[in-house]
Backbone bond lengths (Angstrom), bond angles and torsions (degrees), N, CA, C in turn:
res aa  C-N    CA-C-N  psi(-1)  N-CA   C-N-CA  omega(-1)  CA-C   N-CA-C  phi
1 X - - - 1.461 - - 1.531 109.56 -
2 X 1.479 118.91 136.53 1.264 107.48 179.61 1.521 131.14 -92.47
3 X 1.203 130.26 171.80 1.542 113.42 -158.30 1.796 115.96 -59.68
4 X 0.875 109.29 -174.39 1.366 111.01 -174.22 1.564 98.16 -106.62
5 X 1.165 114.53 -7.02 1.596 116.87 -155.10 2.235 80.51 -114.72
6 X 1.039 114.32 -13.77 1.521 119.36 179.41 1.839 115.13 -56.41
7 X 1.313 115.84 94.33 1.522 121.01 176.01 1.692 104.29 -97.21
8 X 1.508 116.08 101.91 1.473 113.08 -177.03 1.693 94.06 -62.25
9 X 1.693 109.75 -179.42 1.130 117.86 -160.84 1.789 86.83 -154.24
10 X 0.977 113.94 51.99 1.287 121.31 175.07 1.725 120.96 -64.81
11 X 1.129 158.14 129.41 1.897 152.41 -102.78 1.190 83.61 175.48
12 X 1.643 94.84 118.54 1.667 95.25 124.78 1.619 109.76 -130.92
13 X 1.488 97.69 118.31 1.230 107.23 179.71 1.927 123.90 -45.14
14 X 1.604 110.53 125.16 1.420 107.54 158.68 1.506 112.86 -143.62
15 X 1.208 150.21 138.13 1.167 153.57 -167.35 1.738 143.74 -156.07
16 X 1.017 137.96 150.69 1.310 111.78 -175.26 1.937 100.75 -104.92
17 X 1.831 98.69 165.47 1.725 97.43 -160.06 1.643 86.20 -119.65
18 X 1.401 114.39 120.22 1.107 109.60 172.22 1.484 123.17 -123.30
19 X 1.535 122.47 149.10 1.549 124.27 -163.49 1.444 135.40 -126.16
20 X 1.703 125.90 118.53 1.771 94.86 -156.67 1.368 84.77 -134.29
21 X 1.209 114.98 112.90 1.432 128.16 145.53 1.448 124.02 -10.92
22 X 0.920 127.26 135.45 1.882 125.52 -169.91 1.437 102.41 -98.68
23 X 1.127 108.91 129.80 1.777 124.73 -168.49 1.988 99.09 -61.69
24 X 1.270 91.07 134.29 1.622 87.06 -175.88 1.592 118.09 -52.94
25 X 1.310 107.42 121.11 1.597 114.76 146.17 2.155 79.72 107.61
26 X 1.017 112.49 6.60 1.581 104.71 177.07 1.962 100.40 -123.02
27 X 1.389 93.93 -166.68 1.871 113.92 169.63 1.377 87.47 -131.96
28 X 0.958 129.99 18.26 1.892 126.14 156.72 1.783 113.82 -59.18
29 X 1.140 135.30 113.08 1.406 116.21 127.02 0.894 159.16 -24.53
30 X 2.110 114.86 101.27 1.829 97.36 167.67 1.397 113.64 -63.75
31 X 1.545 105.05 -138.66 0.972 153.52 -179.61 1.785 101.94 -56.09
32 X 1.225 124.26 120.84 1.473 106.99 -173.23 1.653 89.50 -108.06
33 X 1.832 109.52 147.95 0.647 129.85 168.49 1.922 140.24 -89.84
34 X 0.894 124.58 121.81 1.562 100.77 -173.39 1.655 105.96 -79.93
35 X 1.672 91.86 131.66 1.736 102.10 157.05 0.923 122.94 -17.35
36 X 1.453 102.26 -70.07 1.609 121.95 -121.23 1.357 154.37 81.05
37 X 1.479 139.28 158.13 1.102 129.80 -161.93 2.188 98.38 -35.46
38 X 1.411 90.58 136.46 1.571 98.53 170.22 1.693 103.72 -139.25
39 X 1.178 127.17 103.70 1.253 139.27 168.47 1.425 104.87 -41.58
40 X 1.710 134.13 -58.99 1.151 128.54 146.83 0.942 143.22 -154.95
41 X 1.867 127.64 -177.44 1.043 110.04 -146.76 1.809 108.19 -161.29
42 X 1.053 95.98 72.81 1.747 114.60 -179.76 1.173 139.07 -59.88
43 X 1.417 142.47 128.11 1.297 133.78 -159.15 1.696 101.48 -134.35
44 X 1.179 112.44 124.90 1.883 122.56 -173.11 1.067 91.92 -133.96
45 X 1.377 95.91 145.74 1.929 130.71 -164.11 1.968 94.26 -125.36
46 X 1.185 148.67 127.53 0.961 148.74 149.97 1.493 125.17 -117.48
47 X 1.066 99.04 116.78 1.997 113.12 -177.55 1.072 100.91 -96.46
48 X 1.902 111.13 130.03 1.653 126.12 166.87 1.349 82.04 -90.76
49 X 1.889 139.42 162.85 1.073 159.98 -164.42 1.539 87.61 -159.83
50 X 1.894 121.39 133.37 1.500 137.73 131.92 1.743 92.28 -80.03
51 X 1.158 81.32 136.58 1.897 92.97 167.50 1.756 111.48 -106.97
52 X 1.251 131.29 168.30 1.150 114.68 161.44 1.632 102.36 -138.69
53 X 1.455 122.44 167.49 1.214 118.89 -176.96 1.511 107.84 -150.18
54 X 1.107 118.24 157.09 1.666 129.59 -147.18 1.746 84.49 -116.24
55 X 1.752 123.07 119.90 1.063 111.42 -174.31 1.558 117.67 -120.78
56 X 1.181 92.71 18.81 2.140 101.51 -163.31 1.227 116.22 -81.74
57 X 1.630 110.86 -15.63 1.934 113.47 -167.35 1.373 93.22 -156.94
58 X 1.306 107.17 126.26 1.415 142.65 170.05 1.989 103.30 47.21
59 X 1.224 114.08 -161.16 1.164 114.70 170.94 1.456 102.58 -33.67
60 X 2.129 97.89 146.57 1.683 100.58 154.57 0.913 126.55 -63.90
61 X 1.545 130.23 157.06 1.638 148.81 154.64 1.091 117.93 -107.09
62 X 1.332 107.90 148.84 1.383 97.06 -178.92 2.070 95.27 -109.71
63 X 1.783 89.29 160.77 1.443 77.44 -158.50 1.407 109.61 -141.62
64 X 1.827 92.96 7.07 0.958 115.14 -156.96 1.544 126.33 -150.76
65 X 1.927 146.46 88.56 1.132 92.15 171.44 1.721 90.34 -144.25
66 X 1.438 89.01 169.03 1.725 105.38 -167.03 2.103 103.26 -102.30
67 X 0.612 93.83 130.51 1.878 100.65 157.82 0.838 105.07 -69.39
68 X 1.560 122.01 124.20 1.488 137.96 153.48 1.834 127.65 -94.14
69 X 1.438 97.30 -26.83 1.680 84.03 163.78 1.463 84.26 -177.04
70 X 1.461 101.60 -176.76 1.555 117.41 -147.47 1.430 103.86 -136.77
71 X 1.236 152.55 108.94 1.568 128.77 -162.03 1.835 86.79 -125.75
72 X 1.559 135.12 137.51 1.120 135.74 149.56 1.132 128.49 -108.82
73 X 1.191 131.05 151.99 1.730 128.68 179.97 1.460 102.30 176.44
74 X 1.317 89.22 173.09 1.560 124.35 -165.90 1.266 128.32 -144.22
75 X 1.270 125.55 149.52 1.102 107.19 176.22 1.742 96.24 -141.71
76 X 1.915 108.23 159.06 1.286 91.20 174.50 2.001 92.48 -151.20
77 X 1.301 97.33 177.50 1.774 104.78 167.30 1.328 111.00 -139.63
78 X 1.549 109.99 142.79 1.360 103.36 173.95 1.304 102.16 -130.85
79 X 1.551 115.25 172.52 1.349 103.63 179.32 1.492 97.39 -134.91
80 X 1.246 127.33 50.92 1.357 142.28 148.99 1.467 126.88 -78.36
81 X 1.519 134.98 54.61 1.491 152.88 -139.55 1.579 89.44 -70.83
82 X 1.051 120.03 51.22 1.485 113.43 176.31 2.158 120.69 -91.36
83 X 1.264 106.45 138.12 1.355 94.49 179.77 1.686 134.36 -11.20
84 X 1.221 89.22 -74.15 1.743 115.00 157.38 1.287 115.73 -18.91
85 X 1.811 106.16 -67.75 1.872 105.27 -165.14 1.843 88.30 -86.43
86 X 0.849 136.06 17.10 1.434 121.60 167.45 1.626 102.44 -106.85
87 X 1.130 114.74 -52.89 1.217 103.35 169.84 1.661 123.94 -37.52
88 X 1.388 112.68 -46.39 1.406 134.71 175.25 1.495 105.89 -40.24
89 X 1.341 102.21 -68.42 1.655 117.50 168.29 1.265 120.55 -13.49
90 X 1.570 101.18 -76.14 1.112 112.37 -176.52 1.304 119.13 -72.85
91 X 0.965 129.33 -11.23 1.811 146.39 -175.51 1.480 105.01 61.53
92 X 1.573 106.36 58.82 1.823 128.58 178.36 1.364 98.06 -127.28
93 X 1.444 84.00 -152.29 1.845 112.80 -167.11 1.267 118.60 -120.91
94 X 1.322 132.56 160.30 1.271 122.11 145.61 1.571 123.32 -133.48
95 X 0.995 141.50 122.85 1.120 137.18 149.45 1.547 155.47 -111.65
96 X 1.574 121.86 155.27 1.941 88.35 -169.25 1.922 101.15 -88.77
97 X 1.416 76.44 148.61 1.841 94.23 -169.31 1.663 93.48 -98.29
98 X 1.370 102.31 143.14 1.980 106.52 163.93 1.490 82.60 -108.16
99 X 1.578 81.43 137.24 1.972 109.19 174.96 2.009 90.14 -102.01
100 X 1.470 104.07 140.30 1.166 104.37 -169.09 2.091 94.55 -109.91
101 X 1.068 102.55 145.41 1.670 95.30 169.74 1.194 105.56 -76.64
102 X 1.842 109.64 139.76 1.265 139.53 148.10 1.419 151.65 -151.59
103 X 0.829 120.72 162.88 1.666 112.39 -155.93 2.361 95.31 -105.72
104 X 0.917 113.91 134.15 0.987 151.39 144.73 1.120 143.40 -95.93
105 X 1.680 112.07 102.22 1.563 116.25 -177.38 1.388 103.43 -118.79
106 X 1.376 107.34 145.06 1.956 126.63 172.35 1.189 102.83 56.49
107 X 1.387 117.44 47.32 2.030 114.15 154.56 1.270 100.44 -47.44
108 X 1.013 122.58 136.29 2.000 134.02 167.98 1.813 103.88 -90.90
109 X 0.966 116.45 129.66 1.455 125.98 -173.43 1.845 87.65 -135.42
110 X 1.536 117.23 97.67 1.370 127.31 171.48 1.580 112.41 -80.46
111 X 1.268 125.81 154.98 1.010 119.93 173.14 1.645 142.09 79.11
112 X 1.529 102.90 10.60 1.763 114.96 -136.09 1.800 93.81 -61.63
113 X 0.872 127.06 -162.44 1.449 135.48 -174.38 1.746 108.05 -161.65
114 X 0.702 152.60 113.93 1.756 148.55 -178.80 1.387 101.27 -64.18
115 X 0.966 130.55 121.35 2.014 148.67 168.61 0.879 94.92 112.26
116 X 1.487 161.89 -26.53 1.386 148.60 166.44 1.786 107.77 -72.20
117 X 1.549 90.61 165.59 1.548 113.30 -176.70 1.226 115.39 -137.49
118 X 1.112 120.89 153.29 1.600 139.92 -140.42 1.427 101.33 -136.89
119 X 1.478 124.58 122.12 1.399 127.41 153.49 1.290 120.46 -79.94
120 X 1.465 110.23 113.62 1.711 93.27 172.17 1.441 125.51 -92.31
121 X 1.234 109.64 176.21 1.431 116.32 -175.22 1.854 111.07 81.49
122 X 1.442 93.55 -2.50 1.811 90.24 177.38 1.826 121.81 -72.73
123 X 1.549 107.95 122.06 1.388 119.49 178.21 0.830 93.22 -135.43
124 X 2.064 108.54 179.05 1.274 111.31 -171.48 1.203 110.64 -91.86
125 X 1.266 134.44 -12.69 1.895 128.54 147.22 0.961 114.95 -55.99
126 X 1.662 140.62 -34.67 1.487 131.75 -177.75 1.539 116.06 -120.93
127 X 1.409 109.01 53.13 1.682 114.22 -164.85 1.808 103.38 -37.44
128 X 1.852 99.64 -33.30 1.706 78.20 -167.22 1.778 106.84 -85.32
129 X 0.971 132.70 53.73 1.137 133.66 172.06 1.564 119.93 43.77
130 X 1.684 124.92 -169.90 1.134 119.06 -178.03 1.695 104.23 -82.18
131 X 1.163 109.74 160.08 1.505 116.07 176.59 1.400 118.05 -82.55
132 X 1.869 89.87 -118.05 1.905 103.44 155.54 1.471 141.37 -56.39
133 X 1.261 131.40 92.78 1.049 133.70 -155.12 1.820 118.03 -100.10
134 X 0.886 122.29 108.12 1.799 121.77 170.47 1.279 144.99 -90.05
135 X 0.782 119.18 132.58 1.899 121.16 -175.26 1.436 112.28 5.80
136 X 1.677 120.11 111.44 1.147 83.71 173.58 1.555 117.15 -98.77
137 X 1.269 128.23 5.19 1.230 146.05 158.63 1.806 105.01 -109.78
138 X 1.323 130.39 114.73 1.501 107.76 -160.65 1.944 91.15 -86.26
139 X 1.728 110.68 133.23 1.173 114.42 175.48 1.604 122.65 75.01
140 X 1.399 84.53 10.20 1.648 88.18 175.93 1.610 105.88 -141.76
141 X 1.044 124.66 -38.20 1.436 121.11 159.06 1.950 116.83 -169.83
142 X 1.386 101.52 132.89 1.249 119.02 -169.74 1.301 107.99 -74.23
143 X 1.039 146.01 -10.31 1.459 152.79 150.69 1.942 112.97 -143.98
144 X 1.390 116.05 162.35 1.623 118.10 157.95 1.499 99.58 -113.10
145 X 1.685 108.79 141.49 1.146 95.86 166.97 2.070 82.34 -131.80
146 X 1.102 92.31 152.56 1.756 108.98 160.58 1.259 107.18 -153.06
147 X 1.445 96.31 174.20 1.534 122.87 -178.32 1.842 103.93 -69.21
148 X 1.757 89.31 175.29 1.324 94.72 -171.93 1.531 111.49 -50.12
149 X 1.433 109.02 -60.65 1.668 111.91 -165.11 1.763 97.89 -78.39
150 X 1.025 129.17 1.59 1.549 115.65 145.18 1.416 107.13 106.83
151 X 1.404 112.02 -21.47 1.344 126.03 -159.43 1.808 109.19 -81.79
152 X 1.351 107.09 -24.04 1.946 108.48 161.35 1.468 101.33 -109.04
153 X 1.795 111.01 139.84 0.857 150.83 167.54 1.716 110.51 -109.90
154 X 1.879 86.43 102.72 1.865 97.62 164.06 1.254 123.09 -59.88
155 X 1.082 108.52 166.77 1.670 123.45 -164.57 2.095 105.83 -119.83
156 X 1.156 90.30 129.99 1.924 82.01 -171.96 1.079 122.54 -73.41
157 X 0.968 168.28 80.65 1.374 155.17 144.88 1.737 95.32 171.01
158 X 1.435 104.09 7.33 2.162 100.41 -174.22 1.673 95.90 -122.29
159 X 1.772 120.32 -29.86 1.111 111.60 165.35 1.524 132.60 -106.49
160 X 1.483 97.96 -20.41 1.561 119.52 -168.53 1.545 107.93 -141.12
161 X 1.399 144.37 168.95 1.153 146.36 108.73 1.375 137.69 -102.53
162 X 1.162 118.35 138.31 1.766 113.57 179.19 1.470 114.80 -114.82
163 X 1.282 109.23 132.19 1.512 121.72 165.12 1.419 115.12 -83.93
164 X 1.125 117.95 128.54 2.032 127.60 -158.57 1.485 94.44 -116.14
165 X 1.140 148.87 -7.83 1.399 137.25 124.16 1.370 123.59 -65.70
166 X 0.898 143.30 -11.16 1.394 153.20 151.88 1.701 135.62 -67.39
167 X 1.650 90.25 -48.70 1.567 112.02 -156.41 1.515 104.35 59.06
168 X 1.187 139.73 38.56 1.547 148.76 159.56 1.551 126.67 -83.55
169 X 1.300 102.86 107.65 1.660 109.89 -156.38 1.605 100.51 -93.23
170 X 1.189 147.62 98.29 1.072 125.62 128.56 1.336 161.37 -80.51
171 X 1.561 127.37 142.75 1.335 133.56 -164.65 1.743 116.08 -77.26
172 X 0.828 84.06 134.94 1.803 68.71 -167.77 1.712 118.58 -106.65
173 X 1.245 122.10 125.12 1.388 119.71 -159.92 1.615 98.58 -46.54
174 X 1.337 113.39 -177.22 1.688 117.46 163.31 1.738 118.22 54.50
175 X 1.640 112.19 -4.99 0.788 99.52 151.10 1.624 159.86 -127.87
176 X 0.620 165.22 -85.57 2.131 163.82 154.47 0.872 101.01 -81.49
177 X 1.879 133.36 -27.13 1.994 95.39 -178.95 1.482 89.64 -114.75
178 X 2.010 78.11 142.30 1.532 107.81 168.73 1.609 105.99 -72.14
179 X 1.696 89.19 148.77 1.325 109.72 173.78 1.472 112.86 -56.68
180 X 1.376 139.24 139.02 1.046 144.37 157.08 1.866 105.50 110.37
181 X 1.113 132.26 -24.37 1.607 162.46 174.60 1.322 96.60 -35.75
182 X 1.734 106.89 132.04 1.443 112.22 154.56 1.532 116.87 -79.14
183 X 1.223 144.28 115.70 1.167 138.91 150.49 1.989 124.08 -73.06
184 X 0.885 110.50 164.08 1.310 145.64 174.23 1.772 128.48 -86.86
185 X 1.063 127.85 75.08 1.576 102.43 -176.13 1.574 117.10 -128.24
186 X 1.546 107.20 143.29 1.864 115.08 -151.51 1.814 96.39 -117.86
187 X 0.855 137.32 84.80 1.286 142.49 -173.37 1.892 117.49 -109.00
188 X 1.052 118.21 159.06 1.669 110.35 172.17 1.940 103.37 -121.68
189 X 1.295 104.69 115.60 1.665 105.79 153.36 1.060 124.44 -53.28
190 X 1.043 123.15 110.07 1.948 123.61 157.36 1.722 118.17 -56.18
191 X 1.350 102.92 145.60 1.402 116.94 163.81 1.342 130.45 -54.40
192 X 1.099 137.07 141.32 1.770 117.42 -172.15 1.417 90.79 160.58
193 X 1.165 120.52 -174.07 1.703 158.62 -163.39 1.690 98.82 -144.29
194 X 1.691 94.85 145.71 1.103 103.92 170.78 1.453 102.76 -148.04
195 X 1.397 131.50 149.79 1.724 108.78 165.95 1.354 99.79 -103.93
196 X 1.128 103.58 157.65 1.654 133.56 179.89 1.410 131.10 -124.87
197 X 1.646 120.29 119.75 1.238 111.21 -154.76 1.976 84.36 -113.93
198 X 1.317 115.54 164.75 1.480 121.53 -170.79 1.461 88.49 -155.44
199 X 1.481 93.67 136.06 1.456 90.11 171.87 1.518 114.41 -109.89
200 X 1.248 120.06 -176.27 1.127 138.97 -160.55 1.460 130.77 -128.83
201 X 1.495 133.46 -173.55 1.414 114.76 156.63 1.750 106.68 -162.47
202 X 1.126 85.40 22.23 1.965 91.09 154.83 1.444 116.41 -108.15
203 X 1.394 114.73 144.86 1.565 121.53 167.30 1.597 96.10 -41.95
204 X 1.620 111.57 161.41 1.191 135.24 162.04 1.390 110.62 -95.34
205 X 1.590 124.73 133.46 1.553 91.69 -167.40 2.083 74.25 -128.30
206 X 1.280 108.62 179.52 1.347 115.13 175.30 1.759 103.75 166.25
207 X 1.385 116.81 -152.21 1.426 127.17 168.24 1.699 98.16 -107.14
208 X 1.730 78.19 166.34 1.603 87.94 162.78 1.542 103.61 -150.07
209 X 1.161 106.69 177.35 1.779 125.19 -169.83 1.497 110.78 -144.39
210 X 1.118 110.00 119.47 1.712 117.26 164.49 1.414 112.37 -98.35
211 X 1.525 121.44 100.04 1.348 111.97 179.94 1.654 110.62 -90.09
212 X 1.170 130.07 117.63 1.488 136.73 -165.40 1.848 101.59 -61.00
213 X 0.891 127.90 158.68 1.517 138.50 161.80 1.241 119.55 -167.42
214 X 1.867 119.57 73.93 1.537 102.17 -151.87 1.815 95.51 -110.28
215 X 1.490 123.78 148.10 0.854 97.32 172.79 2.124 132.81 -99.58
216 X 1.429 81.22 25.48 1.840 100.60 162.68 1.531 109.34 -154.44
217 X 1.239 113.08 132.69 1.621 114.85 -158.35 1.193 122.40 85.86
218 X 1.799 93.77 163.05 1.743 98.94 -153.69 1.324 105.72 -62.43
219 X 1.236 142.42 -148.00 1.584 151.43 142.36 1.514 98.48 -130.34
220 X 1.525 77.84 129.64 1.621 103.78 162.70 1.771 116.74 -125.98
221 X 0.997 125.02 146.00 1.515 115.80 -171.37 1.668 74.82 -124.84
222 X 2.015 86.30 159.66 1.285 106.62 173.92 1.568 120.79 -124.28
223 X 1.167 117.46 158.78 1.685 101.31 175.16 1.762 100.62 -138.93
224 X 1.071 109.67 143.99 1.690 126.83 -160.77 1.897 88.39 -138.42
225 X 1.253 89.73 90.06 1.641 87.39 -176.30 1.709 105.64 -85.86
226 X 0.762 128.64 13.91 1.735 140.18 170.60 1.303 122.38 -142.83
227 X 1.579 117.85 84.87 1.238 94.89 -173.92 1.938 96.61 -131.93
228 X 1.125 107.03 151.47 1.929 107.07 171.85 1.381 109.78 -102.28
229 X 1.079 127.90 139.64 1.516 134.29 -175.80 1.444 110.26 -115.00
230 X 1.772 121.69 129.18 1.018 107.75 -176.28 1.765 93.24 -160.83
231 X 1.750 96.50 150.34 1.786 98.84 -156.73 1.508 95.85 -54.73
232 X 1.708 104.09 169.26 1.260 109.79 154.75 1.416 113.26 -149.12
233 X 1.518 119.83 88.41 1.089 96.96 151.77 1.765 79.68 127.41
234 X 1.364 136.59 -170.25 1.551 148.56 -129.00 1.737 87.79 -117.53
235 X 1.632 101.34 114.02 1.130 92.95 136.56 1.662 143.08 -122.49
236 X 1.409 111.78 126.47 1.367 119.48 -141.17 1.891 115.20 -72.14
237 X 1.523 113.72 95.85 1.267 113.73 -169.76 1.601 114.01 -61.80
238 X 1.392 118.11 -33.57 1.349 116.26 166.51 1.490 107.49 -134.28
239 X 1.292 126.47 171.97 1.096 128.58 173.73 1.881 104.80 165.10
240 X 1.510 101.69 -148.16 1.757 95.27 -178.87 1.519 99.15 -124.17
241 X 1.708 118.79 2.49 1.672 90.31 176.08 1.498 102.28 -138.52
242 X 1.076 111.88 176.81 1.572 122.98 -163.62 1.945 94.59 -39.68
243 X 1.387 78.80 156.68 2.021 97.86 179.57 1.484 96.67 -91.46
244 X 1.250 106.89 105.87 1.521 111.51 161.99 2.111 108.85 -109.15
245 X 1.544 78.12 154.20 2.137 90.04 -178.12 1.513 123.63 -122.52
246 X 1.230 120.09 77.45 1.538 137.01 -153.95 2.077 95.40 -71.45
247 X 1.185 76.54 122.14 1.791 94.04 171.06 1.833 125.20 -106.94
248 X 0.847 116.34 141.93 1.537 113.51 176.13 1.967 89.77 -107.01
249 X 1.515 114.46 135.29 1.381 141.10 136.26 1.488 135.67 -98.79
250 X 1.870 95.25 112.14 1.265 83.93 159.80 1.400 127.03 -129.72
251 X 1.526 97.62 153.98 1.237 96.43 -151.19 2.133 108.93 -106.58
252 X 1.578 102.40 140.91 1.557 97.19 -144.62 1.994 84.45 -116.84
253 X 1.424 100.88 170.98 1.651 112.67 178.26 1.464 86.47 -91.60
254 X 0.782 119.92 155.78 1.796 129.61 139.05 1.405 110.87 -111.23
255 X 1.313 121.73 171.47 1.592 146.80 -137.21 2.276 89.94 -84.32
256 X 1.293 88.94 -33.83 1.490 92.98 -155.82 1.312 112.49 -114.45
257 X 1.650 131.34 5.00 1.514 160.68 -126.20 1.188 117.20 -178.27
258 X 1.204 101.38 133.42 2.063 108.72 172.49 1.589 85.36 -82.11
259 X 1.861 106.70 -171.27 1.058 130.76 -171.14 1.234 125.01 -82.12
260 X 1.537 100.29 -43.71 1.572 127.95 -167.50 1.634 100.39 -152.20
261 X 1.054 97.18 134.29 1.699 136.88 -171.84 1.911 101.00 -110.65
262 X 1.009 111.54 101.05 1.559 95.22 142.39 1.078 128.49 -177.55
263 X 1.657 120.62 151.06 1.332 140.01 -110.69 1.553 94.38 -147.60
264 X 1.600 105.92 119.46 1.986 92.66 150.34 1.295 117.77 -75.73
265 X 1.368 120.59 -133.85 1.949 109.41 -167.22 1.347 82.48 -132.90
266 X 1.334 102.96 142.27 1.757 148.73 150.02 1.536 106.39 -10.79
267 X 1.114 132.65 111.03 1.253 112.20 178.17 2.037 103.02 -116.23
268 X 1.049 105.60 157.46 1.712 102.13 161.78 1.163 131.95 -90.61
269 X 2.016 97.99 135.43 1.225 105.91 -164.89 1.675 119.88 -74.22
């Protein structure tokens, strides 16, 4: 029978996952960030064991064994598709970019092909080409395109079409430019912001925070003041159910710090 003084502590875990970047050139914490909703969020402990065994009389025993190493981690998913956790993903960046207005005359587009499409403004500083694009005559034509020596002027929607949220040029079968043809194209960029995600190929390393919110059982929050973040596993660009972004954590000692911290809440004395 169990004690009388016995209060089970029965959980169902719910919580928020929070993340702070390590201040450059330290293992300090900024600013921690929240995830976001994370459906879940797992934490595994793995023990290497030396064993030893006593071998002088009858069967071995074991009599003996030592820990050899300690591995922790976690893993979690959220389905908060925000700049940030994609950036994470990829183990990049993101930031918001100001697009500055400018005018562009006689881009050379070599080679054109009719049914394909063309990004303009693509170099090797701006692989993703120009974006938002505006009149470049306002009410008279949204881009010029001509031939090499300049002297024919295409027609929109009979030789080419352009997408002006895009800057995406397409050639259009059946019409005036020959296959293989350098073209010409005179367009104006619009002003605006865009964010930009870049990827990467180092772990992300920083802190993390488990803030508890369960709604049966105590709360305990955790803190993993060293941890590296790195994808695990598919994230699904189309499909039929919510976009979730599965991460692997692992979680490390530092010189001056345990691994894992955790604490129920403060009460008054």
């Amino acid at each position: 029978m169990p004690s009388t003084d016995y209060q089970p502590n029965y959980t169902l875990g719910r919580g928020e996952l929070w993340f702070a970047d390590f201040v450059s050139g330290t293992r300090e914490p900024g600013g921690y960030r929240y995830i976001g909703n994370t459906p879940e969020f797992n934490a595994t402990v793995e023990n290497e064991e030396l064993p030893h065994y006593n071998s002088d009389h009858g069967i071995r025993e074991k009599d003996e064994s030592i820990s050899l190493q300690t591995d922790r981690s976690a893993t979690f998913i959220t389905d908060h598709i925000s700049p940030e956790n994609i950036a994470l993903f990829f183990l990049g960046s993101s930031a918001l970019t100001t697009i500055v207005a400018a005018t562009v005359d006689d881009e050379e587009i070599d080679g054109v092909i009719p049914g394909l499409s063309y990004s303009l403004g693509q170099t090797p500083a701006n692989p993703l080409g120009a974006g938002l694009l505006e009149a470049y005559t306002p009410g008279t034509a949204n881009i010029i395109v001509t031939n090499e020596a300049g002297d024919t002027t295409y027609v929109e929607d009979t030789d080419y079409k352009i997408t002006m949220t895009l800057g995406f040029l397409e050639v259009l079968s059946g019409g005036s430019i020959a296959s293989g043809s350098k073209i010409k194209v005179s367009y104006k960029i619009a002003s605006g912001s865009q964010t930009r995600i870049i990827s990467g190929s180092q772990p992300i390393e920083g802190s993390m925070k488990f803030i508890a919110d369960n709604p049966a059982g105590k709360n305990r929050d955790w803190l993993m003041p060293w941890v590296k973040l790195t994808p695990n596993g598919d994230f699904a660009l189309k499909g039929d159910e919510w976009q979730e972004i599965p991460f692997s954590v692992e979680i490390l000692k530092g010189a001056n710090k345990q691994a894992i911290y955790i604490t129920d809440r403060v009460t008054a004395s």
